[in-house]
N, CA, C and O atoms as CSV, one atom per row, in Angstrom:
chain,resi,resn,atom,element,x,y,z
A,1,UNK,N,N,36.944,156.964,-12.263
A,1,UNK,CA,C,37.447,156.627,-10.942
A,1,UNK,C,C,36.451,155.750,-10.201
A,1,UNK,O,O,35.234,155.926,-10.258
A,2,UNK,N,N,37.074,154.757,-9.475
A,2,UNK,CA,C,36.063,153.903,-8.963
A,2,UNK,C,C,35.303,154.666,-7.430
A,2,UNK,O,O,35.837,155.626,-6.875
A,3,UNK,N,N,34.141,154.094,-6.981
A,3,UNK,CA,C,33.247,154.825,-6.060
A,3,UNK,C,C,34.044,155.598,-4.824
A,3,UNK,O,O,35.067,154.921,-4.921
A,4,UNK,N,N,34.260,156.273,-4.020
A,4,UNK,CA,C,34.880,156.516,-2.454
A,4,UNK,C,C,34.387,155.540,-1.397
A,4,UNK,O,O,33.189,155.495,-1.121
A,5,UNK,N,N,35.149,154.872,-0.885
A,5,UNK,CA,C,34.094,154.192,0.019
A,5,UNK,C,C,34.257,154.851,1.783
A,5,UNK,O,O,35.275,155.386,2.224
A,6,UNK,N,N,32.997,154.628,2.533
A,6,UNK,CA,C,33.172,154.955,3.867
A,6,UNK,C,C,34.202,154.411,4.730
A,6,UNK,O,O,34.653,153.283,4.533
A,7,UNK,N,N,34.475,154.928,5.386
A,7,UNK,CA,C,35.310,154.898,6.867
A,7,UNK,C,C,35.168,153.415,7.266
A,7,UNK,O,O,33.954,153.243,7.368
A,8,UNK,N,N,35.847,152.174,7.562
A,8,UNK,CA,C,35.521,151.340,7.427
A,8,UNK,C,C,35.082,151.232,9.276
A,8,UNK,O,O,33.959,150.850,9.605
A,9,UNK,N,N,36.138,151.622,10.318
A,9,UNK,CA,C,36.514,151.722,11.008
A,9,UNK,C,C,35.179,152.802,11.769
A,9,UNK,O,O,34.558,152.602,12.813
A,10,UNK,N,N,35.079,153.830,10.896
A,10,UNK,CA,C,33.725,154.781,11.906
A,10,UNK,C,C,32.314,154.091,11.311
A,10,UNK,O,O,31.255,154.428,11.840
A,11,UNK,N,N,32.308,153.094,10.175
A,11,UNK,CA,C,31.194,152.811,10.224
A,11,UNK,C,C,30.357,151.363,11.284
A,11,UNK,O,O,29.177,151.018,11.347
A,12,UNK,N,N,31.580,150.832,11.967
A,12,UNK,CA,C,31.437,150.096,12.947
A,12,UNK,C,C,31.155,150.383,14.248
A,12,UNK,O,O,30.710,149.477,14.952
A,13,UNK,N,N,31.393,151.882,14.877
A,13,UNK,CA,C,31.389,152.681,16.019
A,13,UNK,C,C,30.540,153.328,15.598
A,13,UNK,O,O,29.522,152.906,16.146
A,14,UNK,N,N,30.222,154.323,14.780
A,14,UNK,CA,C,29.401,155.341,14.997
A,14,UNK,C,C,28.435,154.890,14.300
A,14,UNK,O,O,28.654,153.788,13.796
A,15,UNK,N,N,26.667,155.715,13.929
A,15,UNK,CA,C,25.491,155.612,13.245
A,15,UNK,C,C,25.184,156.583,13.122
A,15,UNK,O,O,25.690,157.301,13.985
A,16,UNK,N,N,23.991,157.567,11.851
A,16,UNK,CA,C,23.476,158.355,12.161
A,16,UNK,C,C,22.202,158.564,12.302
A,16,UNK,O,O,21.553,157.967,11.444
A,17,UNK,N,N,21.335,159.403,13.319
A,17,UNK,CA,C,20.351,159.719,13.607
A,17,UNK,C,C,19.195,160.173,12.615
A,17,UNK,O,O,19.580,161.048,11.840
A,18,UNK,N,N,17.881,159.790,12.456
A,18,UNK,CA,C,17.027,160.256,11.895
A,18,UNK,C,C,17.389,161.598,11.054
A,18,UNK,O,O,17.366,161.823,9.844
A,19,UNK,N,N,17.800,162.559,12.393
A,19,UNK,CA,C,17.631,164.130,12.012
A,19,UNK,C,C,19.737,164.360,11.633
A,19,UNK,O,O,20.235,165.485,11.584
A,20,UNK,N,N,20.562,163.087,11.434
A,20,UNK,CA,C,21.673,163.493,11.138
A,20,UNK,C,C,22.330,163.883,11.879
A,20,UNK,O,O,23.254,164.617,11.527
A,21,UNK,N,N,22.090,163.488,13.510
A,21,UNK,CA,C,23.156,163.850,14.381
A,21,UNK,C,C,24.043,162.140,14.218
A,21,UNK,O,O,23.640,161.207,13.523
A,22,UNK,N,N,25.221,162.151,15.027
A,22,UNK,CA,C,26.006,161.427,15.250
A,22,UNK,C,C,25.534,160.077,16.707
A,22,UNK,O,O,25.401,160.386,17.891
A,23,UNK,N,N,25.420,159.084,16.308
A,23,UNK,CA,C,25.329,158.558,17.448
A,23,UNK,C,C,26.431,157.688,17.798
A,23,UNK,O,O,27.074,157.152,16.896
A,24,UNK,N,N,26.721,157.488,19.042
A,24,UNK,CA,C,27.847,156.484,19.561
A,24,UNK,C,C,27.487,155.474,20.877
A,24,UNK,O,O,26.537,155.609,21.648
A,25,UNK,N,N,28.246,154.710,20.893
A,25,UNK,CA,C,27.990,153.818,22.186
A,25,UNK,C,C,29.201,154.612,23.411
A,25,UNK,O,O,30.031,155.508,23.256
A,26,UNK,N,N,28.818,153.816,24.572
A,26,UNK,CA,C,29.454,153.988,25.745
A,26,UNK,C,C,30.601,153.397,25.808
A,26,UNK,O,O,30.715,152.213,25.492
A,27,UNK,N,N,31.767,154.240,26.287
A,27,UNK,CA,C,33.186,153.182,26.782
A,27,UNK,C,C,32.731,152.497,28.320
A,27,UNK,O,O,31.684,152.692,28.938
A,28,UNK,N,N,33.704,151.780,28.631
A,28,UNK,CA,C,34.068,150.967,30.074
A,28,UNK,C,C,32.578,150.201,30.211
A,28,UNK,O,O,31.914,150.279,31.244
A,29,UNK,N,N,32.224,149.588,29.240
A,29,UNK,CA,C,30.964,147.907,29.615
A,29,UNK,C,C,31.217,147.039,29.230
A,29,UNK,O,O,30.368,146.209,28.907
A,30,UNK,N,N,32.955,146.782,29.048
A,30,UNK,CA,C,33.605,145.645,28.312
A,30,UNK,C,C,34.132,144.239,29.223
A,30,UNK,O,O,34.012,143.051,28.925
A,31,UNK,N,N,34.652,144.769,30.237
A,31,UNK,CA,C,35.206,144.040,31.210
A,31,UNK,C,C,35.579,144.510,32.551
A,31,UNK,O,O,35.783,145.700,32.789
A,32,UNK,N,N,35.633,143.929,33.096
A,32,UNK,CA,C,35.865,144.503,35.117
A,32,UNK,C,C,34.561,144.907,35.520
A,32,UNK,O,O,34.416,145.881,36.258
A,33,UNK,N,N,33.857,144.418,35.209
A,33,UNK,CA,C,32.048,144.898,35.674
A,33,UNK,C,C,31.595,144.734,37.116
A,33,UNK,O,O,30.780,145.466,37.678
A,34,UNK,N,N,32.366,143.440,37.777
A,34,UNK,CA,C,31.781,143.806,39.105
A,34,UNK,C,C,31.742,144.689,40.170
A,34,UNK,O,O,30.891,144.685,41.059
A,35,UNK,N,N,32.993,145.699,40.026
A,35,UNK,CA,C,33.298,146.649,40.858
A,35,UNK,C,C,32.053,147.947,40.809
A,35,UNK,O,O,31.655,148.780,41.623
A,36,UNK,N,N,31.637,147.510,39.058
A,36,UNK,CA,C,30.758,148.918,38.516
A,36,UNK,C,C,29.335,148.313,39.603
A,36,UNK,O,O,29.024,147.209,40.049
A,37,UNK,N,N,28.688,149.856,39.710
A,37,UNK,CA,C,27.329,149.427,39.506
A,37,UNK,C,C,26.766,149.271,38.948
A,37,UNK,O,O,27.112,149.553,37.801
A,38,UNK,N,N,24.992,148.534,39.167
A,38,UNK,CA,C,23.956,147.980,38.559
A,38,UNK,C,C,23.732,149.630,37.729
A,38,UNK,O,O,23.628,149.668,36.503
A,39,UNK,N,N,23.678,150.975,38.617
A,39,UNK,CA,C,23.157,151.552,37.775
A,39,UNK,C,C,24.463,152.411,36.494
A,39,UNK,O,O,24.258,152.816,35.350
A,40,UNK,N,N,25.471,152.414,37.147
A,40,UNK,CA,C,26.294,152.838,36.290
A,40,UNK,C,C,26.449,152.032,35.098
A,40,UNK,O,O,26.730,152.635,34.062
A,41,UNK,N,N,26.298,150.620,35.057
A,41,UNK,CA,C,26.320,149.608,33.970
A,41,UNK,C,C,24.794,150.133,33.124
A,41,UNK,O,O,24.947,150.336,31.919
A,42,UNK,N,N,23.446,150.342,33.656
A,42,UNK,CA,C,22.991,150.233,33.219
A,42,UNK,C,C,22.604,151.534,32.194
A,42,UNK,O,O,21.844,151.519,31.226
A,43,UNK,N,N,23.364,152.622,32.727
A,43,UNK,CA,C,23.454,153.972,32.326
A,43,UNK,C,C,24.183,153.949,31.059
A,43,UNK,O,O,23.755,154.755,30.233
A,44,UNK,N,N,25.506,152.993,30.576
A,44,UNK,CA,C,26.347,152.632,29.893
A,44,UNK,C,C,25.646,152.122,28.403
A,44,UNK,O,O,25.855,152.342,27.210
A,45,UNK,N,N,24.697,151.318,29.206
A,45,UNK,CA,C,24.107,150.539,27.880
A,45,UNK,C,C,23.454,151.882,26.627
A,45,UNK,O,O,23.671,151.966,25.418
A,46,UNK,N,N,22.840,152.540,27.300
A,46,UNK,CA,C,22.298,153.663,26.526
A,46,UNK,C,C,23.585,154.683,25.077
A,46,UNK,O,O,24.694,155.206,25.185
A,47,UNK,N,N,22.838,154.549,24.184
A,47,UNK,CA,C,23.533,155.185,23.003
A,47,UNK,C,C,23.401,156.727,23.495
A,47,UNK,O,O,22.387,157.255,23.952
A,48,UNK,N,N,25.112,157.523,23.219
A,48,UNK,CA,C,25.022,159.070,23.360
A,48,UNK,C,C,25.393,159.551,21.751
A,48,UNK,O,O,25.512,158.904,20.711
A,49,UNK,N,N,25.523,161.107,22.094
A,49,UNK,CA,C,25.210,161.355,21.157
A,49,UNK,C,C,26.703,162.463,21.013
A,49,UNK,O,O,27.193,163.053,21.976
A,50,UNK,N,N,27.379,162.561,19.154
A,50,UNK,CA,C,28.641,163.437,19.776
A,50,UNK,C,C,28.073,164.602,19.730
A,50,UNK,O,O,27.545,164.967,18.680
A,51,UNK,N,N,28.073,165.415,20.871
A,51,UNK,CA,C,28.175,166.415,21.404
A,51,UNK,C,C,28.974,167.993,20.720
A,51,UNK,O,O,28.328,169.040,20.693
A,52,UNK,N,N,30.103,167.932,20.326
A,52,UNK,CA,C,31.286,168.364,19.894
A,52,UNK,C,C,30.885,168.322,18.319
A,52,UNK,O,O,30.880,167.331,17.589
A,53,UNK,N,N,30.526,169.769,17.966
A,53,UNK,CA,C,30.490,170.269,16.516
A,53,UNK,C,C,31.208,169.684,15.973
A,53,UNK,O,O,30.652,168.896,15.208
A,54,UNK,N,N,32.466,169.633,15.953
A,54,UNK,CA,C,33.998,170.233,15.110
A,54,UNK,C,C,33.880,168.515,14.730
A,54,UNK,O,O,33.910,168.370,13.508
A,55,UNK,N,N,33.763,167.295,15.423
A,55,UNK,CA,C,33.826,166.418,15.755
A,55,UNK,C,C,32.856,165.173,15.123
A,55,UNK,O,O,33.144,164.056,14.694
A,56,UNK,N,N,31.669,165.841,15.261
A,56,UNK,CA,C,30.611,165.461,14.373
A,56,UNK,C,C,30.735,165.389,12.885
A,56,UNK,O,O,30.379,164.570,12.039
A,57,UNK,N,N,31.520,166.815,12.858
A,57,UNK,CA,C,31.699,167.069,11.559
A,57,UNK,C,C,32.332,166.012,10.554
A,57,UNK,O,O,32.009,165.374,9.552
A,58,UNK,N,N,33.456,166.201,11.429
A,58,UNK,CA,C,34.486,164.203,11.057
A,58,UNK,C,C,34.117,163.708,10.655
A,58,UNK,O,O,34.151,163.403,9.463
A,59,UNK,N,N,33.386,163.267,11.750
A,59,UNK,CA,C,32.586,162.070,11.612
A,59,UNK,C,C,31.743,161.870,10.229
A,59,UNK,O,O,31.951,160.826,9.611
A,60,UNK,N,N,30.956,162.655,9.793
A,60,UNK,CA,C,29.901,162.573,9.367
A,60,UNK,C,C,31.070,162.388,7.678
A,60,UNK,O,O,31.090,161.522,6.804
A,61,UNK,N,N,31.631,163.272,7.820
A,61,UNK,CA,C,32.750,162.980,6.620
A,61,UNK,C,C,32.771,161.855,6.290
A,61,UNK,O,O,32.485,161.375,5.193
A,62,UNK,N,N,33.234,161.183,7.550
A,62,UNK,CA,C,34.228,159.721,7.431
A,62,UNK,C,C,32.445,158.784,7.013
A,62,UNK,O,O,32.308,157.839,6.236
A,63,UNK,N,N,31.849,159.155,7.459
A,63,UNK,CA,C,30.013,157.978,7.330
A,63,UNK,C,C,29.860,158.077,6.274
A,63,UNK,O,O,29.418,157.101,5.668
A,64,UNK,N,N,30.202,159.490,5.456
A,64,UNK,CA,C,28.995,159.678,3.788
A,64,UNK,C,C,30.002,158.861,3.096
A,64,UNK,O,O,31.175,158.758,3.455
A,65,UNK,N,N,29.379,158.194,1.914
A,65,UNK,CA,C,30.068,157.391,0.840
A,65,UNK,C,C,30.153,157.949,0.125
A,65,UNK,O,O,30.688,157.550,-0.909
């Protein structure tokens, strides 16, 4: 059987962390920015992290090859 390949789709959104947590970017820093603030924009830029066991778990599914 030929190899499994990853998530093509979660490997563009998500990354994983040193220690194997899940990392993700921020929604809403795409467009309509002037209404936002300087600091809410700048709060945005920062990578989070998923939070949500069950979720991670997915994830991490959908990342391994």
């Amino acid at each position: 059987m030929p190899k499994m390949k990853r998530h093509a789709g979660a490997k563009k959104r998500f990354s994983l962390t040193g220690k194997g947590k899940v990392r993700r970017l921020k929604a809403y820093k795409s467009h309509i920015l002037t209404k936002k603030t300087a600091k809410r924009k700048r709060n945005l830029r920062r990578a989070a992290i998923v939070e949500t066991n069950g979720e991670a778990k997915k994830l991490k599914r959908l990342l391994s090859a």
